[in-house]
C-alpha positions as CSV (number, residue, x, y, z in Angstrom):
1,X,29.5,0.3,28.0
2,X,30.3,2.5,24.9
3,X,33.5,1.1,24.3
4,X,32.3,-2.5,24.7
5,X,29.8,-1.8,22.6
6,X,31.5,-0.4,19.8
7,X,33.8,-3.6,19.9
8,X,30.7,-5.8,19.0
9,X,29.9,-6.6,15.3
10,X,26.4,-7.1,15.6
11,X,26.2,-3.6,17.5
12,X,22.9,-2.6,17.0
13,X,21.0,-5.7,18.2
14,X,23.0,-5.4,21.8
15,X,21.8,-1.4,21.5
16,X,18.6,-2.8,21.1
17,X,18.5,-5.1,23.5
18,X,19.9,-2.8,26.5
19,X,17.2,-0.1,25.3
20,X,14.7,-2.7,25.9
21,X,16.1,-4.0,29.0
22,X,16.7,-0.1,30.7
23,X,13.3,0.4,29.6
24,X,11.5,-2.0,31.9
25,X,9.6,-0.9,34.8
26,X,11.3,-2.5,37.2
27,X,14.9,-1.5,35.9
28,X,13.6,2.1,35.4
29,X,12.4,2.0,39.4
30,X,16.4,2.1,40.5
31,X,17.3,5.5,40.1
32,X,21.4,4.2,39.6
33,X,20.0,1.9,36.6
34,X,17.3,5.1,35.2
35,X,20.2,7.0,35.2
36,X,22.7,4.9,33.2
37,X,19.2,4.3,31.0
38,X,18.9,7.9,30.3
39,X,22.3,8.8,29.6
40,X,22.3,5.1,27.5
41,X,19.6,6.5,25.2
42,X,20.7,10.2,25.2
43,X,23.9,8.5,23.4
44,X,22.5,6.2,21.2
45,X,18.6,7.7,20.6
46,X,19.5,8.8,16.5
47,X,20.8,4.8,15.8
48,X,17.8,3.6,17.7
49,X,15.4,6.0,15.6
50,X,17.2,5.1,12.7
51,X,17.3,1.6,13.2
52,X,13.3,1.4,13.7
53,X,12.9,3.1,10.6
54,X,13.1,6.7,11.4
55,X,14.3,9.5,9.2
56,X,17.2,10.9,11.4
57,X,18.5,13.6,8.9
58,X,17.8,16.5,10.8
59,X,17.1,15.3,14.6
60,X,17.4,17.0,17.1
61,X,15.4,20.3,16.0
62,X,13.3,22.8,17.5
63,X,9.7,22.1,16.3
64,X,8.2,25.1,14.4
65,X,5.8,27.4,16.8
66,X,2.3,28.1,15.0
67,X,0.5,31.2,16.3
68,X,-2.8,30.3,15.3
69,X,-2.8,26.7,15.2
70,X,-6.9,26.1,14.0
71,X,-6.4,28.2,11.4
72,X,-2.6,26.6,10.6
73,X,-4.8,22.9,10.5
74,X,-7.5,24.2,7.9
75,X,-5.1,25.6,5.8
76,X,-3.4,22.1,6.2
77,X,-6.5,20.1,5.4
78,X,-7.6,22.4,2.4
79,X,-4.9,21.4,0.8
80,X,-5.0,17.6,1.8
81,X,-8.5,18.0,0.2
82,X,-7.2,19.5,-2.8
83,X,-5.1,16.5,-3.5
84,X,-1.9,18.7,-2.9
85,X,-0.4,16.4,0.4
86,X,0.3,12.5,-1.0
87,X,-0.6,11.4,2.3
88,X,-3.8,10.2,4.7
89,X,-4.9,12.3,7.4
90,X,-3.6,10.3,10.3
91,X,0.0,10.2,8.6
92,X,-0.5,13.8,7.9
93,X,-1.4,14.8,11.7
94,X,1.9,12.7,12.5
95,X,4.1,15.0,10.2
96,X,2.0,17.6,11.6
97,X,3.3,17.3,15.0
98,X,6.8,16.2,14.3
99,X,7.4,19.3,12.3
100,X,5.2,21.8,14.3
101,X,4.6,22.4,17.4
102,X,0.9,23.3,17.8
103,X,-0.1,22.4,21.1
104,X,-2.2,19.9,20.2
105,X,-1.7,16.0,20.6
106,X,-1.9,14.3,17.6
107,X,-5.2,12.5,17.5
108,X,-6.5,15.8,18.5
109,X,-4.8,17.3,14.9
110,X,-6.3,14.2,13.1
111,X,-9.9,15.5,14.3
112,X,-9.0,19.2,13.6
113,X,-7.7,17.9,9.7
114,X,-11.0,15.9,9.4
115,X,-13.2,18.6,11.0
116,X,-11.5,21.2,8.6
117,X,-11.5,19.3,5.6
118,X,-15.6,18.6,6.2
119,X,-16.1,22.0,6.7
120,X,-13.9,22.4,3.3
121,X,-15.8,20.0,1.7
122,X,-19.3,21.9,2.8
123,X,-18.2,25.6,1.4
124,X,-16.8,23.2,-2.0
125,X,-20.0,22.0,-2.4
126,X,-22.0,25.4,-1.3
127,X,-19.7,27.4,-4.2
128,X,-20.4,24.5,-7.0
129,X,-24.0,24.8,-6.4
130,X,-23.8,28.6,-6.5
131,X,-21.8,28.1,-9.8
132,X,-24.6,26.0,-10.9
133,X,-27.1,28.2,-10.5
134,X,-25.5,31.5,-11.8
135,X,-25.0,28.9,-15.2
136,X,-28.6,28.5,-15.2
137,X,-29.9,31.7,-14.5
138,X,-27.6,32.9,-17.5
139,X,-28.8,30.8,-19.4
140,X,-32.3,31.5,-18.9
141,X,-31.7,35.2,-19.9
């Protein structure tokens, strides 16, 4: 199939197309035709990635292993609320988990981000008000 393949000059829409067809239940159900699909995408998965508008410069890599991963997503999301990430929270809980591995599935790093950056925002708004005050109280001396 490779070699045919390679011969074609519209080569990615046949990759494509097999992907798609390999990929259906009923194809994936016959263990000789899950095989070929397997070794199929194991072959070709950096042009399909690439081809659906994937960043492929440094695939395959071993995600990075966070030890305390709650801590890891505050940190994260102080920083998102510092305006220091160009980037919303769900596309930030994406890069999150492509990069690092922190257990977590990704909607459930979106609600640690949002969680964290509340709780950033409270302690923010707790120290201005603090500030505040001191300014007055100086003031008033």
């Amino acid at each position: 199939m490779t070699e045919w393949l390679d011969k074609q000059p519209d080569k990615n829409r046949y990759v494509m197309l097999f992907t798609w067809f390999l990929g259906e239940p009923v194809i994936k159900a016959l263990k000789t035709w899950n095989t070929l699909g397997e070794r199929f995408l194991k072959e070709n998965r950096i042009g399909i990635l690439h081809d659906c508008g994937f960043d492929t410069g440094r695939l395959p890599m071993e995600r990075i292993r966070v030890k305390s991963p709650d801590l890891f997503l505050a940190y994260i999301a102080a920083m998102a609320r510092c305006g220091m990430l160009d980037c919303s929270l769900e596309e930030l809980a994406d890069y999150i988990d492509l990069i690092f591995e922190t257990g977590y599935e990704v909607v459930t790093i979106y609600n640690h981000l949002k969680a964290a950056q509340n709780t950033f925002w409270e302690i923010d708004q707790a120290v201005e008000r603090s500030k505040k005050k001191e300014r007055k109280q100086q003031r008033s001396k």
